[in-house]
VOVEX-841064 format. One record per residue (C-alpha): x, y, z. Coordinates in steps of 0.001 Angstrom, whole numbers, plus 524288, in hexadecimal, padded with zeros to 5 digits. Layout:
<rs>
XYZ...
</rs>
This chain:
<rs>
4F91BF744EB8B2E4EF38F7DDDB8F254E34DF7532B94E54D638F7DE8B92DC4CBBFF7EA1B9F2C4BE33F7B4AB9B314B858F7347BA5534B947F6CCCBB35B4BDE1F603FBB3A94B749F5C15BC1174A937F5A1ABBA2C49F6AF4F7BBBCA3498DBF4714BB0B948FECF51BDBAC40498F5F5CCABAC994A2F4F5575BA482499C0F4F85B9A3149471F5F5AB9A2F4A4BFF652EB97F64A4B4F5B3AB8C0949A44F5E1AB85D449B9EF6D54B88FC4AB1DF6CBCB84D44A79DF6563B77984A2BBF7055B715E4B02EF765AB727D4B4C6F6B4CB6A584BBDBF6F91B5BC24BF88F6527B52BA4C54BF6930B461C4D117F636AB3EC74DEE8F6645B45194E496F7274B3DA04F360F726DB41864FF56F6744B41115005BF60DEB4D3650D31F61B0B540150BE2F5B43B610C50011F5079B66394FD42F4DC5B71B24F753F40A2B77494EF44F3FF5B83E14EAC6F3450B8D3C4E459F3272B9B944E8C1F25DFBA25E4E2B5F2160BADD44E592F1806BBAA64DCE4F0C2BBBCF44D4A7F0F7ABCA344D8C2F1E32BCC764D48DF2BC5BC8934E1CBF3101BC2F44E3DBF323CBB4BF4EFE8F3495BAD3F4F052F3BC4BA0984FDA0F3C9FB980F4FF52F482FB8C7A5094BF4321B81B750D19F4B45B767F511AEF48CDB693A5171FF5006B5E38511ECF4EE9B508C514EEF45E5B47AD51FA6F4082B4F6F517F3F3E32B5AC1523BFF3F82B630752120F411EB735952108F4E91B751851ADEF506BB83E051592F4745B8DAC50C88F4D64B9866505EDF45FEBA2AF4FAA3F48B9BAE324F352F4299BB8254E782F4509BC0524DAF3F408FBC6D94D044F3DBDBBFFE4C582F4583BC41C4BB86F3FF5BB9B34B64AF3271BB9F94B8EFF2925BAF414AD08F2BFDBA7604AC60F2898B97884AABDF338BB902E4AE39F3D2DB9A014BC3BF38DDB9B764C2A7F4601B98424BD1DF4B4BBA4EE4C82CF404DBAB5C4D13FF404BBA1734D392F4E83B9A7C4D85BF55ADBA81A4E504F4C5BBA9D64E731F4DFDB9BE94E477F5CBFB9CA44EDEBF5B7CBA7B24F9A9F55F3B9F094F6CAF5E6FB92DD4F87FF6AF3B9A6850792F6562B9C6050972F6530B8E7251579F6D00B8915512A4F6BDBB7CFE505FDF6E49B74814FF63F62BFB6D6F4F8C4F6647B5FF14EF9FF5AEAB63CA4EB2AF51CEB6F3B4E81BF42DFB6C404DE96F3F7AB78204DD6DF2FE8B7CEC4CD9FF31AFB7B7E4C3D9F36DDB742A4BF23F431EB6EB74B404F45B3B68C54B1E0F378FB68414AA7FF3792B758249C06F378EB794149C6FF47B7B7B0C4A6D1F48E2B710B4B11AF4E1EB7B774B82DF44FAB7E0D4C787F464FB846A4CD70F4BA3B788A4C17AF566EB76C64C38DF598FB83F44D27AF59FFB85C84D3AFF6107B78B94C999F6BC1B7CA84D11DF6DDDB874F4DED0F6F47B81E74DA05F739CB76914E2E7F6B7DB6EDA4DD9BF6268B63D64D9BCF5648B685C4D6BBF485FB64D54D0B0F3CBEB6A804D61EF2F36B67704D263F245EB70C14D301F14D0B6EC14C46EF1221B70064B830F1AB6B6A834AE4CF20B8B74C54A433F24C0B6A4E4A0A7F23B2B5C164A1F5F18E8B513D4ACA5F16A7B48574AC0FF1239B3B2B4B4BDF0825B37CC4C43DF0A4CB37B14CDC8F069AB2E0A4DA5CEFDA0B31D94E3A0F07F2B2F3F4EADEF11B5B34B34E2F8F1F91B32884D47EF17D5B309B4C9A8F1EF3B38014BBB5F1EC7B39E14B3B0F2A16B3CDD4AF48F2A27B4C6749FB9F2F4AB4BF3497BFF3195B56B248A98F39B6B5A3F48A80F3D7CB49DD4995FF41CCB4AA84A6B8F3E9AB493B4AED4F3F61B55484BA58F378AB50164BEBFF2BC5B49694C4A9F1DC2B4BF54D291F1F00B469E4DACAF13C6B45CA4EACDF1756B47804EEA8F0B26B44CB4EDF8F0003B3B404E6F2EF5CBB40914E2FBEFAB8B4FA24D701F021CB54C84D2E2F0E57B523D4D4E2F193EB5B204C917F22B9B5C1A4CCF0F3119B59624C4DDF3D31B5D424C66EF4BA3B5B3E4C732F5281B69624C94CF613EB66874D077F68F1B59274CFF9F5E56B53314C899F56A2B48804C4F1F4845B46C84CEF2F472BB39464D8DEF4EBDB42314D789F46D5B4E074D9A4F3AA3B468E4E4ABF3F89B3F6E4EBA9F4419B4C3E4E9ADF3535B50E84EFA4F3077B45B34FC57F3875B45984FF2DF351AB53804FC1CF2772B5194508ACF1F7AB4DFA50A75F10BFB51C74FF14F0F8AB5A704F0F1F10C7B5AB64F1A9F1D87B64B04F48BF290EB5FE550331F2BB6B65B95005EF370DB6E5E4F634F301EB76304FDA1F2121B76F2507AEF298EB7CD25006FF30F8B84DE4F8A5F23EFB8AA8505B3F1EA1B8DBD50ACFF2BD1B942A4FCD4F2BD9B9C784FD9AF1D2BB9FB650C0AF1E34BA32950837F289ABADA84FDC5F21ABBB6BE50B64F18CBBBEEF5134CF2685BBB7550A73F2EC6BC419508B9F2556BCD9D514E6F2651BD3F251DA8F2573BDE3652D03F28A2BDE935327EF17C6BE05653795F1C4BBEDC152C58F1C8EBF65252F87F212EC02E9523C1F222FC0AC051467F1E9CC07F4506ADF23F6C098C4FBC6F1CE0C105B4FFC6F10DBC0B1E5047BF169EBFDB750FBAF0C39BF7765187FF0F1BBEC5651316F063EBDF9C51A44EFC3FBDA235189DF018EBCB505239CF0AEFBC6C4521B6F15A9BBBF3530CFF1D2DBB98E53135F2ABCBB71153A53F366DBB92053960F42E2BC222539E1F4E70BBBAD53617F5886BC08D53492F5DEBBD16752F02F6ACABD16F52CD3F7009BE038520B4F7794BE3BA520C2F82B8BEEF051844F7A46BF74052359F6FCBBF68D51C05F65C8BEC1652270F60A9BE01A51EA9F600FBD1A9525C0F520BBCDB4526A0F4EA7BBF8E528B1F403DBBA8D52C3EF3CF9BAC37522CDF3069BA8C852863F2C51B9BF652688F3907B90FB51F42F3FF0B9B1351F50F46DABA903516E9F44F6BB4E1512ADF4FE7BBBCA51091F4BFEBCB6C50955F560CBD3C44FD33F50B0BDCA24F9F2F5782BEB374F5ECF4CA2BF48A4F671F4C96C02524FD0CF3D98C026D50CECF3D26C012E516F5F32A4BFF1C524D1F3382BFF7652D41F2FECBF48C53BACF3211BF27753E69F3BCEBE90154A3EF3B9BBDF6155311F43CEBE80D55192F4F54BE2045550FF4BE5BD39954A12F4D23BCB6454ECEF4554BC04955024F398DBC4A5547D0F2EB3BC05E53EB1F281BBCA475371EF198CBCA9C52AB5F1DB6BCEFC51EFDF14E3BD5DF5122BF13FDBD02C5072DF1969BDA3C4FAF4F1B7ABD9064F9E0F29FBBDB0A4FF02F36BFBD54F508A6F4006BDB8850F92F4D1CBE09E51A10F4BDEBE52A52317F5405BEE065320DF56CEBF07B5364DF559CBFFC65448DF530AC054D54620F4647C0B0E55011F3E74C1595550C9F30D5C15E5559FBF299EC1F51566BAF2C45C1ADE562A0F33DDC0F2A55AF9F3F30C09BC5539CF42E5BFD2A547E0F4606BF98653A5CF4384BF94252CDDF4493BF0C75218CF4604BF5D95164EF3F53BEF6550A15F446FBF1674FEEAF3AD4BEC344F382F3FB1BE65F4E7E5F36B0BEA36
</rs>
């Protein structure tokens, strides 16, 4: 998908609350004028203690909401965890796994809010301005505004007002469960937005596209952590994990200054590996077959990894590389 340049993303407080209110007037909402074909659900996962975030892209087609695509990113945060201002730490991982897309999603179902949000920009205004794809908000909890009461079924929704407006509405998907609060983010009406939700929401209270897409996100904090199981050497003090996540090698594309681009299948979606660092460790490497399936070692820190010959006592093969990032 083609990712549109509007701002920095290294900004301090002021800058960013500036962007959102500047960007906002950008904003178009009006009802969504074509069938949708394809959805697509996004989420940000992080890891307790550390700066990296992990955002997974998954998706669907319309109404079958079969698994069309699973893309995947990580990255530093360079933001601090600040409420309201979270699409400054979120959007650029997310941004980072759209632009892998194949396909092109219709719509995008955000795990946040939209115009539900003290500026009204929140993560789906944002993202959606910048893809300029229609976008939705639907998060678990409400960051502004006052529902009216919500009836027990399936469909029920109260209008979601705030500063004199409506930015959304409490919708419950399901009999007997909590509401979900859905917000328009950009193209895209409050009616629309909360029939969108609906359609993708089957058997539970998430909307499809993003239960999916937390899963694919949670899945890859142990994926991109790390280590091929036969550790051959360590790094001041640097020991292989005892937590395993399995995945398959894909992909080993050389570079002309002798580094490797290393692709792992994590369950309906690929890993992309590539991270300079001036720290290596040695791992064996699957002797030159890229298909075979490897038990890798949780670790704490994401990789590149590169392709050297290596002999053993008795034996040869080969060897990655693995360059650790922090």
């Amino acid at each position: 998908m083609r990712v549109l340049e509007l701002h920095p993303w290294r900004v301090s407080y002021r800058e960013a609350v500036g962007i959102q209110n500047s960007l906002r007037e950008r904003l178009r909402l009006e009802p969504l004028a074509r069938p949708l074909r394809l959805v697509a659900g996004a989420d940000v996962a992080y890891r307790r203690l550390s700066r990296r975030t992990y955002a997974a892209v998954v998706v669907l087609a319309l109404p079958s909401l079969d698994v069309v695509e699973v893309t995947e990113a990580a990255c530093r945060a360079r933001f601090p965890y600040i409420p309201g201002l979270l699409t400054f730490r979120e959007v650029p991982p997310l941004l980072k796994a759209f632009a892998r897309l194949r396909s092109e999603p219709d719509a995008l179902l955000f795990d946040g809010q939209g115009l539900a949000h003290p500026r009204r920009f929140g993560l789906a205004c944002h993202a959606g301005l910048l893809l300029g794809t229609p976008s939705v908000g639907c998060a678990k909890s409400r960051l502004v505004g006052t529902p009216g009461p919500v009836g027990p079924e399936r469909g029920a929704l109260a209008e979601l007002s705030f500063d004199g407006g409506v930015v959304g509405a409490a919708v419950r998907t399901r009999p007997g469960v909590k509401p979900v609060y859905v917000s328009p983010g950009h193209l895209v009406d409050v009616p629309s937005a909360v029939d969108l939700v609906l359609a993708t929401t089957r058997r539970f209270r998430i909307p499809e596209p993003l239960r999916l897409a937390h899963q694919a996100s949670t899945a890859l904090r142990p994926a991109y952590r790390f280590l091929c199981n036969h550790l051959l050497s360590q790094v001041e003090g640097y020991a292989a994990a005892t937590a395993e996540a399995r995945g398959r090698l894909v992909h080993l594309e050389c570079r002309p200054d002798g580094s490797l681009r290393f692709t792992l299948a994590v369950g309906a979606g690929t890993l992309d590996l590539e991270a300079p660092s001036p720290r290596s460790v040695f791992v064996r490497g699957p002797d030159g077959d890229p298909e075979r399936e490897l038990t890798c070692g949780a670790q704490d820190l994401p990789l590149r990894v590169r392709y050297l010959p290596w002999r053993g006592p008795g034996r040869g093969g080969t060897l990655l590389t693995v360059d650790v990032l922090e």
